[in-house]
N, C-alpha and C positions, 0 to 999 in steps of 0.2 A: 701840304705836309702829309697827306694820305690820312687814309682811314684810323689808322692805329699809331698814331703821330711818336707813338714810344718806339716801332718800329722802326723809323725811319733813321737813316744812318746819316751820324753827326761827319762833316768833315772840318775839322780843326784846324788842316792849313788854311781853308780859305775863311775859317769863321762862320759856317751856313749847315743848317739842312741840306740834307741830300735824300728826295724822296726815290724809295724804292720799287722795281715795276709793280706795275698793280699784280700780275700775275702769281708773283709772288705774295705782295698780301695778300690776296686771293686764298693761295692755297695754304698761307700759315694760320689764316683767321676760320678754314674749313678744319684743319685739322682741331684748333681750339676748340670749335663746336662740338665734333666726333668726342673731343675729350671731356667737356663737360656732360654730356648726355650719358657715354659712359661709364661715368664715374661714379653715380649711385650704385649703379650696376654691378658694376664692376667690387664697388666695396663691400655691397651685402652679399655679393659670391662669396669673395674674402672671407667675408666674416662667418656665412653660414656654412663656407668649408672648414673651418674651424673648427667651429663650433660643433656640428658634425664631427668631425675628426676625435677632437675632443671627446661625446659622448661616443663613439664604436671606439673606441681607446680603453675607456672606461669600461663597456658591457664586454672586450676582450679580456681587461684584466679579471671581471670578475668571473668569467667564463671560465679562465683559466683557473682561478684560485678555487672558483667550486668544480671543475677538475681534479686538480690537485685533490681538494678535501674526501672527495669519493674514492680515489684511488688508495690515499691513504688511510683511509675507513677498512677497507678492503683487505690492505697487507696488516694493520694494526687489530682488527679482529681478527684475523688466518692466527695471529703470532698469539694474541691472547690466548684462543682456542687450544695453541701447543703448550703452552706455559699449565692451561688449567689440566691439560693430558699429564704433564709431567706432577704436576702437584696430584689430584687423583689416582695414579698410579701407586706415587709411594705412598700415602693413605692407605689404599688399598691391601697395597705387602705387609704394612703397620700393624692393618687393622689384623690381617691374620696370623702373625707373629705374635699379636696379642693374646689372644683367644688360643692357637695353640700352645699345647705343654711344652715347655722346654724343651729340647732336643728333639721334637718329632719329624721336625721336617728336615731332611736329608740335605746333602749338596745335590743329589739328582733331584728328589722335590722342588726344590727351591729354581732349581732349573726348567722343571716343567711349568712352573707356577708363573714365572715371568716370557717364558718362550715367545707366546704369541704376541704381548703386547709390543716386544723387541722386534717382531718380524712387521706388527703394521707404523710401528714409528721412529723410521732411522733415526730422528734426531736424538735419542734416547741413547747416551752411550753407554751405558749398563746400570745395573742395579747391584747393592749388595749384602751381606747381612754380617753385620758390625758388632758382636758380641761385646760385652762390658768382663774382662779378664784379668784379675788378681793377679799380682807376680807369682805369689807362688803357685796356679795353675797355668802361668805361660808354657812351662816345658809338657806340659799334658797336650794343650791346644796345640802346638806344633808337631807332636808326635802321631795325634790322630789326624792332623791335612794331612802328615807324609802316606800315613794310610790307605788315604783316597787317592794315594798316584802323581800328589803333590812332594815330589822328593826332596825338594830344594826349601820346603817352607821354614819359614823361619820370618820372625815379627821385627819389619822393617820400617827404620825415618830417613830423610833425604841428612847429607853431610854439607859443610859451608860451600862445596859446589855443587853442591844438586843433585848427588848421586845419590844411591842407595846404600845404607849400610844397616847392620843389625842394630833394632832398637835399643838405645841405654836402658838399664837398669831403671825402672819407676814403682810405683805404688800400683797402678792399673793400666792398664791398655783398652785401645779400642780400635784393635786391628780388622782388616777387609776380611771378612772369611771365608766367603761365599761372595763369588764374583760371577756374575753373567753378562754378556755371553766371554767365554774364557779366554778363548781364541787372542782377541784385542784386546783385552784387559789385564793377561799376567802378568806384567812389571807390577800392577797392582796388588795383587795380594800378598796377604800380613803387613799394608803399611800401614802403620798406627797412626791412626788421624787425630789422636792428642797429642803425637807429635809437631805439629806444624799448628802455630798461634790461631791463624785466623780458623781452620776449623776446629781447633776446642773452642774457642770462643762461642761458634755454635753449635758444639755438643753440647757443655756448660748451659747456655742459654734457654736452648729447647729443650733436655734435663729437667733445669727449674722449671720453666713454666708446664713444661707438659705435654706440648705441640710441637710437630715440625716447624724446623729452623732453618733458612737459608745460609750460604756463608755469603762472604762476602767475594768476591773475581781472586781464581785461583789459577795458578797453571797444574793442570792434572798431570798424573805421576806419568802418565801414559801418553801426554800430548808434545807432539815433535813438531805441529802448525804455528801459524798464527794467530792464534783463538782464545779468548780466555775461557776459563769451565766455572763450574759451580755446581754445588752439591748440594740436597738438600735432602735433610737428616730428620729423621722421624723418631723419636724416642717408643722404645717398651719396655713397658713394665708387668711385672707379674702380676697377679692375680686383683691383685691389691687396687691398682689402676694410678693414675695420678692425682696428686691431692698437695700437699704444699711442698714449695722447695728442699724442705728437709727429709719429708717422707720420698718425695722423687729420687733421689740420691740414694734410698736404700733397695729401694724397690727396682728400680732400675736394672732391663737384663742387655738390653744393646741397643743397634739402631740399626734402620733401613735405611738406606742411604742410594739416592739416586743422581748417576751424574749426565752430568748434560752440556754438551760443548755449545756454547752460545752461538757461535758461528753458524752451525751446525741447526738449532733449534730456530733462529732467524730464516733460514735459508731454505729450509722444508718446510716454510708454509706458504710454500708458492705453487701446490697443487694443484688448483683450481685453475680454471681456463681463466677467470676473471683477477685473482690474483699475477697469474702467470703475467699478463700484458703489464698490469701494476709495478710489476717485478723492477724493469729497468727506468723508470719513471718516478720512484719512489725512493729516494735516504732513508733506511733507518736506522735510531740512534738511541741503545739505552744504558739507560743509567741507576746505579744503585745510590739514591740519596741517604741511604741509611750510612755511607762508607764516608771514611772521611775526607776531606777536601783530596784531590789530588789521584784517587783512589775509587772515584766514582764510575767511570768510563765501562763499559760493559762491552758495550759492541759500537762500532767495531775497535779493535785492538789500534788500527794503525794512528786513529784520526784524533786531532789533541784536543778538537771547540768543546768549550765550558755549553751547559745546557743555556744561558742564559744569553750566551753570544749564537746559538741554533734557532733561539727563541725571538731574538731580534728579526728575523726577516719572517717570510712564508712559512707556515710550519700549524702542524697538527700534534696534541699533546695527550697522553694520559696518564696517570697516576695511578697505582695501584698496588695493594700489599700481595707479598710475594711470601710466602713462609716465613710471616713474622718480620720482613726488609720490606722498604718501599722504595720501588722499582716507578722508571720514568722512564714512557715510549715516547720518541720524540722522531718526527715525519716528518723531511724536509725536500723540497723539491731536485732530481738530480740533476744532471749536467745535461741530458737526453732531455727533462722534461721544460729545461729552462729554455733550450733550442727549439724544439717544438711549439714553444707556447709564444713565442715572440711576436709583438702585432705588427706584423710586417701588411697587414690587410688597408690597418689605418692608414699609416701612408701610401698604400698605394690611391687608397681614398681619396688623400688629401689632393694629390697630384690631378686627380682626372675629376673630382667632383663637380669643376665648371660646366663639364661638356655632361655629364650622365649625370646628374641631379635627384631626377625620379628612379631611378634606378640603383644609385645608393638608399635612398629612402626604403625601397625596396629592401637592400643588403640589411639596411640597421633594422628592420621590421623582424626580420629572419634571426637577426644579430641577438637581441630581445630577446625572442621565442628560443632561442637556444640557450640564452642567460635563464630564463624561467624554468626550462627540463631540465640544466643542471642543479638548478636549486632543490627543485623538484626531488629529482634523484639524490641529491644531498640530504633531503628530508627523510627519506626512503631508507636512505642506508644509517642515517641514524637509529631509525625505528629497528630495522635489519639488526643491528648492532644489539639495540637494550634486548629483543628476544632473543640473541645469541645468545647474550650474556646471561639468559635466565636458566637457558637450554646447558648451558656447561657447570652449573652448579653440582658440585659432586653428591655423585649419587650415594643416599643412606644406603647401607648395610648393616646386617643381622648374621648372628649368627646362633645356632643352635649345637647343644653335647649333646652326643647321644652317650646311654651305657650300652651295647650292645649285649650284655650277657643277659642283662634283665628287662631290654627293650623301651625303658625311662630314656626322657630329656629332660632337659634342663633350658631356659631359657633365659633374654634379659625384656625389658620394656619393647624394645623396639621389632624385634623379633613377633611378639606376641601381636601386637598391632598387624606385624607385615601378614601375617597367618591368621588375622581375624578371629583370635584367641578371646575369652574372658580376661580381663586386665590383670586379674585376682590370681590367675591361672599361671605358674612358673615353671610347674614340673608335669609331666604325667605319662602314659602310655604312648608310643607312637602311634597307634590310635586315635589318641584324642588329639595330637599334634598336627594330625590329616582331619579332622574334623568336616573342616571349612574346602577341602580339596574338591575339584570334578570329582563326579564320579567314574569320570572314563579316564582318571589319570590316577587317583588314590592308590590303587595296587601296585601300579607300575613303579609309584614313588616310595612306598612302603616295601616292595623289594628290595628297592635300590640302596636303603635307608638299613635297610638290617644287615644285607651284605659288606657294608662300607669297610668293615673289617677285613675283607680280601682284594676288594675292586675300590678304584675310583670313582666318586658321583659326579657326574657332569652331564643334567638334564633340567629338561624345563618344565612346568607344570603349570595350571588354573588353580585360583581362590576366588571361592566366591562369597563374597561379602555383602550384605545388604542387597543385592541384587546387582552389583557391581564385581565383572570377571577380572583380575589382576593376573597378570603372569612373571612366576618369578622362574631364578636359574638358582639351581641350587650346585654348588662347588667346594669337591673336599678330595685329598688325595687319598691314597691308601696305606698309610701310616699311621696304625690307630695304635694307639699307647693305652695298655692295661683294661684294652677290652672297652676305650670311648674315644670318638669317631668327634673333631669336629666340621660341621655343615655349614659354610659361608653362603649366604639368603641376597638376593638383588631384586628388586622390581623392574623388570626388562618392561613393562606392559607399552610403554612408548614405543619404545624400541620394535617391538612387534607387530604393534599398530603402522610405521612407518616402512615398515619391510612388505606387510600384507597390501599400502598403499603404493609402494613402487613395482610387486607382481603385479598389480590391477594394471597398473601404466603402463607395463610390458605386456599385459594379455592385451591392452587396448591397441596396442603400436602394432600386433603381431596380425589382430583383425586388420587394419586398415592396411597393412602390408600384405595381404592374401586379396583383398579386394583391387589394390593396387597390381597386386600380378595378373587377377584376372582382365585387368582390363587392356593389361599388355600384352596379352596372350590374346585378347579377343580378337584382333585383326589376323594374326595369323593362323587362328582355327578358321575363319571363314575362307582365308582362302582356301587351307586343307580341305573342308570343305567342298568348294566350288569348282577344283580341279576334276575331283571323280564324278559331279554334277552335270557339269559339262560333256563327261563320255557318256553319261548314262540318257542325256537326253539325245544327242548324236545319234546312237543307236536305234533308240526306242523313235526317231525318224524316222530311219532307214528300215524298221521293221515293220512302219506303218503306212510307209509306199511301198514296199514289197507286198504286205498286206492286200493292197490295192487291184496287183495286178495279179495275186494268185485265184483270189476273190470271185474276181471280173473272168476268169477260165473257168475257175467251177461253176460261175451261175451259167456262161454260155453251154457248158456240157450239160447242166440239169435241163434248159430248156432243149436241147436238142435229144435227149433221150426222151421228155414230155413229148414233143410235138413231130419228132422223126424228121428234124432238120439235116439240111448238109452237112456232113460229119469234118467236110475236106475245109471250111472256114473254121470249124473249131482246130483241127491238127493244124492249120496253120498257124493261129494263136499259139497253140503249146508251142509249136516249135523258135513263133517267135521269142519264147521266153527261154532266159537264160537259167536253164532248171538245175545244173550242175553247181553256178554260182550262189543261188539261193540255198542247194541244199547245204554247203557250206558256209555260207555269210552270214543265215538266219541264228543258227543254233551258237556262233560264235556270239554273235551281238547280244544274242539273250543271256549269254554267260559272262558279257563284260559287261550288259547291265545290271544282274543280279551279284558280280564283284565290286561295282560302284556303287549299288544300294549299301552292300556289305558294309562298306571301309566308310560309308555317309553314318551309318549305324554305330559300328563301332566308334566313332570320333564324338558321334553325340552322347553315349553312353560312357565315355570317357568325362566327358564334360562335365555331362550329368553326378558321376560320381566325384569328380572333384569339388564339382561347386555345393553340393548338397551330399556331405556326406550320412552315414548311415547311424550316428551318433557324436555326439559330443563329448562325451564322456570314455572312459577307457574301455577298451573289449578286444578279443582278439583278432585280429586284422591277419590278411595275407600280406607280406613285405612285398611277394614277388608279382603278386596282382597292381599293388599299388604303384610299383615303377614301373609296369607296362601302361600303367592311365598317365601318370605321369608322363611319359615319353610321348606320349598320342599328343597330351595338351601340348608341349614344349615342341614338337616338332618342328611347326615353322622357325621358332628360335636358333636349330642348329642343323637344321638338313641341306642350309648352303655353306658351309662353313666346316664342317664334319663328320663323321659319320660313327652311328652308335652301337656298341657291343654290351650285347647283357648275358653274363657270365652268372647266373642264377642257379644256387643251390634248390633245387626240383624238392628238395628232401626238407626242403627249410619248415620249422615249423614254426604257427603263430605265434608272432607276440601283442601281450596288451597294451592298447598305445588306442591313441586319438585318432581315429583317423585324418583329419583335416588339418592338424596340424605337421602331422608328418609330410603329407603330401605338399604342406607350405616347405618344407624342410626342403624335400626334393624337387621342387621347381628353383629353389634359392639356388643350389647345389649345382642342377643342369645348367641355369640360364647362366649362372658363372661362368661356367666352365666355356659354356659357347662363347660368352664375348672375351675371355682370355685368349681363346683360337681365335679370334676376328683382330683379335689387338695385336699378337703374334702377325699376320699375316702369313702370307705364302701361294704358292701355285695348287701343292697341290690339298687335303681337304686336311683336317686335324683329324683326331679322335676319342670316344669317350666312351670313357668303360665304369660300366655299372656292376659291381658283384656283389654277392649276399652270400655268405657262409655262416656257421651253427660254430661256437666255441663253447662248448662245457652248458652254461647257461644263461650263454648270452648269444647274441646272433651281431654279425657285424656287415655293415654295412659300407661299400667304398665306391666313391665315384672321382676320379680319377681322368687326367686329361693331359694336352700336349701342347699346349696353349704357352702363353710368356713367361706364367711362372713368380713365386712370390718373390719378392727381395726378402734375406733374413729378418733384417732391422722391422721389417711387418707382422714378422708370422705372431710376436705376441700381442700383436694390436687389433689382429683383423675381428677377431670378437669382441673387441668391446664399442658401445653404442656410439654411431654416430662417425666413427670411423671409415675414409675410404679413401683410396689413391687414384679414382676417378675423375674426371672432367667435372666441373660445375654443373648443374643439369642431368649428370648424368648415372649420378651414383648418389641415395642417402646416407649410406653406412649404416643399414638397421638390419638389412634381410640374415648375416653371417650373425649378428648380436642377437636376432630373434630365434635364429635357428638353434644356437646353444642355448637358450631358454627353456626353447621349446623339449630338447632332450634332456638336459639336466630334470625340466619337470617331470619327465617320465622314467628320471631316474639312471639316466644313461650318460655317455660320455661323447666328446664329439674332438678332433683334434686334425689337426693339416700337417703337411710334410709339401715340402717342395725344392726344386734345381731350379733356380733363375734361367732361362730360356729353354727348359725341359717339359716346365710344365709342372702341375702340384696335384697333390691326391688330398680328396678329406676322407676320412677314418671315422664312423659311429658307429657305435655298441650300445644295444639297448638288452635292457635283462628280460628273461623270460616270462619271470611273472612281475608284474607291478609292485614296486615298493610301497609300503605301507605309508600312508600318507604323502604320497608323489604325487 
């Protein structure tokens, strides 16, 4: 019946066994064994491919999710940062609407006063200043806008389709009055913002209490997008200040009001290189919880998910009051980052772990250590985060009156503190006001301080307190009302400190950028070098076997004049010397070796004074000496590739300048321009023209070439750090960023012009004498 009698094949016609060849059980009883043997094996691959699988599954997801959390660390701090700009701001306007007298600040004031913060942050869509107006002085306020060249003004609310019409008749107004910037904002003005519910709501609001108010998601008067806006409204009051809601209501002269399109404020805080990458990897989603159901949606406009349906999956959250509303950042993974982040590794894991085993082990080791640095990093930018958040606390401000007729100020608590006054001390001399000042700034400030009645203040100064230097900006326009001036006070000292700390960092980069040239330059001064080297020892050979054999004639002639030898062996010598060639050959070779001493001499004295200049510090230098060393060092750079024209005002006179650094200036400049001509190619050579001209009181500086040329899209980039449209290796982007450093330090201006396959000129002008503190 064979070996494995279960095997064996029944035949049922005849009623028997039918044993099968043994060959066969043979081979069905070996493959049994293969299979039993394999099959532990075989199960705990299974299982520890799994199981495997499973845990790099797991350290993916969580890879990805602290991912995720860093990135939207990243956009949700950029956005807070804008959010606390825009709050600070209109504080700011508040605070000085406060403190000044009624009517002193102009529509041109009020324009210069917000300019720049409008110029460093587009998401700001203006500011404006909201007076509180009685009906029966509506027709007064409309007659002095038309004044100011506003013809058409007139105190406007929207109608049941959304237009504009002239306000109804009410009890008071609190129309736009002052709008910046004007340009994009005139449908806006004279529209009475107690027209429209949700913003009385937060006039009303912020009124009573006393503090800026946010409104609630508006469509601005002015918006033709898809965006919603929001305004946030700053109450002033007169003298009096705020104190309860009944007294606010009387005291009350208007508001500041800043708008700010959401869209808009989200979308500019992607500045940062680290943000930027964030950018398309990151949802954000906010929300006003103060609004009512339905009404909460902030950004973006299009999208309808409830916070609580955002909150169900991956997602990053913050909470935080907004001018008096609390606002909710909500960070959810987007459609790019959910693609990316897919653990397509695991399975390929699972698939191939039989055969590479230790080698996965390896992956998941790696797999870990990358789960750990994101955490890591996730820890980091937490931290990163609380000291931002400490860092955006808006800054105190002080302000001071002055009487300008009788030289008194007036002050409050805080003021007195900022200026390391006596507590007790509210009023006195501007004298005593400066007390506490430098003394190398006191007069400058006390100038400044008495004139305020014809000029504007805007300067900085030292206080010194306890032994501790502060530095504030003092800021007031020139509108003084009945002979008092007021002085808006700021503690910049940070701010100064972190400016004096990124010079240092640019002097530091500018050093190791000059060390960096020379060591790129060093292979090609030696050959310079070694070429006139070369002639000079060739010669000084041949001048010393000739030497040899004029030598060997004169001693033969001295002994034959001693001893009254045959005279006919020495003229045979003369004659066999070639006296005609010598007297020619000798005096040339001595004159090409005393031009190859020369040109050895000058290249080391070039050297010498580039690398060790003759000061550190400022003093007057020759321009036109300096780009002759320059050009000596740079030579090998661009003598295959170009050829150099120096167009040198002979008449030029010094300026005070560094010398080392300028000379960093001019190797930046040259060595540009040569490898533009090398990147251009061509048969025959480029060229590059250096001039120096004398304008008025300044001298200008141009080096110029024929090289490839910039693209436009570049020319406002090529200065700033780090910047470059070079090969990898082949370019940092710091020498054109140190160079405008370098001249701005000394007070000058540096600027490019260029034809895309023409070639580009750069442009410096440095002033004659040294600006004072340059």
């Amino acid at each position: 019946m064979g070996v494995f009698p279960e095997l064996n094949k029944i035949d049922y016609a005849q009623g028997r066994y039918v044993a099968l060849p043994r060959s066969v059980v043979m081979a069905i009883s070996q493959s049994a064994k293969i299979v039993r043997q394999l099959l532990p094996t075989s199960v705990m691959g299974v299982l520890s491919s799994l199981a495997l699988f499973g845990i790099v599954f797991l350290v993916e997801r969580d890879s990805s999710e602290s991912r995720f959390a860093e990135l939207a660390e990243q956009r949700i701090i950029a956005i807070r940062a804008n959010i606390a700009i825009a709050q600070g701001s209109v504080n700011l306007l508040a605070a000085h609407f406060a403190v000044a007298p009624a009517g002193s600040t102009s529509r041109e004031g009020f324009r210069r006063l917000v300019e720049q913060t409008l110029k460093d942050h587009d998401f700001i869509q203006g500011y404006s200043w909201d007076p509180r107006v009685p009906h029966d002085q509506r027709a007064l306020y409309e007659e002095v806008a038309r004044g100011d060249g506003l013809n058409s003004f007139v105190f406007t609310e929207r109608d049941a389709e959304g237009g504009l019409r002239p306000a109804v008749q009410r009890d008071e107004y609190i129309p736009i009055y002052y709008m910046e910037p004007m340009a994009s904002n005139r449908p806006a003005l004279g529209f009475d913002l107690a027209s429209q519910p949700i913003r009385r709501l937060a006039l009303e609001q912020g009124r009573d209490k006393g503090a800026p108010e946010a409104t609630g998601r508006i469509t601005l008067v002015q918006e033709h997008g898809g965006q919603y806006g929001v305004l946030i409204l700053a109450p002033v009051f007169d003298k009096a200040g705020p104190a309860d809601p009944y007294s606010n209501r009387r005291s009350l002269t208007g508001y500041i009001s800043g708008v700010f399109r959401l869209g808009d404020l989200i979308s500019s805080s992607s500045s940062s290189a680290a943000v930027t990458m964030a950018l398309p990897m990151v949802d954000i989603h906010l929300f006003d919880m103060s609004a009512a159901e339905g009404e909460r949606r902030l950004f973006p406009k299009q999208d309808s998910r409830t916070p609580d349906a955002l909150a169900a999956g991956l997602h990053i959250s913050e909470s935080f009051a907004m001018a008096g509303r609390s606002w909710l950042l909500l960070a959810t993974p987007s459609e790019a980052f959910v693609a990316a982040s897919r653990p397509a590794a695991s399975y390929v894991l699972l698939v191939v772990a039989l055969l590479f085993t230790a080698f996965y082990l390896l992956l998941l080791k790696s797999r870990i250590a990358q789960a750990e640095k994101a955490t890591a990093l996730a820890r980091e930018m937490g931290r990163a985060k609380l000291r931002l958040g400490e860092a955006q606390r808006i800054a105190k401000l002080a302000s001071v009156e002055l009487d300008l007729s009788q030289g008194l100020f007036t002050t409050g608590d805080d003021a007195v503190e900022m200026l390391g006054l006596p507590k007790s001390q509210t009023g006195g001399s501007v004298d005593f006001l400066l007390q506490c000042a430098h003394p190398d700034d006191r007069m400058m400030v006390r100038d400044a301080l008495i004139g305020a009645a014809d000029q504007a203040v805007d300067l900085e100064f030292r206080i010194e307190v306890g032994g501790e230097v502060r530095v504030l900006h003092a800021l007031a326009d020139d509108l003084a009302e009945e002979g008092r001036s007021i002085i808006t006070l700021q503690d910049i000292t940070a701010r100064k400190a972190a400016e004096e700390e990124r010079a240092a960092m640019i002097e530091r980069i500018a050093e190791t950028d000059r060390f960096e040239a020379l060591g790129t330059l060093a292979g090609g001064i030696a050959h310079e070098i070694n070429t006139p080297t070369q002639y000079v020892g060739d010669n000084l050979t041949f001048m010393k076997e000739s030497q040899a054999e004029l030598l060997e004639l004169a001693q033969a002639v001295r002994l034959g004049a001693r001893d009254d030898r045959d005279w006919q062996s020495i003229a045979d010598k003369a004659l066999a010397l070639d006296l005609d060639f010598l007297a020619t050959e000798l005096p040339n070779a001595a004159d090409q070796a005393l031009d190859g001493t020369g040109q050895i001499a000058k290249i080391v004295q070039a050297i010498k004074e580039f690398s060790y200049p003759s000061s550190k510090s400022a003093h007057p230098v020759d321009l036109n000496h300096m780009i002759d060393v320059v050009a000596t060092v740079t030579r090998n750079q661009w003598k295959y590739v170009a050829e150099m024209d120096c167009d040198l005002d002979h008449d030029l006179p010094k300026v005070s300048a560094v010398e080392g650094e300028i000379n960093q200036v001019l190797v930046n400049l040259i060595v540009n321009a040569a490898q533009a001509i090398a990147e251009k190619g061509g048969d025959a050579p480029g060229r590059i023209t250096v001039r120096t001209r004398r304008l008025e009181s300044e001298v200008e500086l141009s080096v110029t070439d024929t090289g490839i040329g910039i693209p436009a899209a570049n020319l406002k980039q090529i200065f700033e750090m780090f910047f470059t449209t070079k090969a990898p290796g082949q370019g940092t982007g710091q020498g054109l960023a140190i160079s405008r450093s370098i001249i701005h330090r000394h007070g000058g201006q540096i600027s490019a012009e260029s034809q895309p396959g023409l070639g580009a000129c750069f442009r410096i002008r440095l002033p004659l004498t040294q600006p004072q503190g340059a």
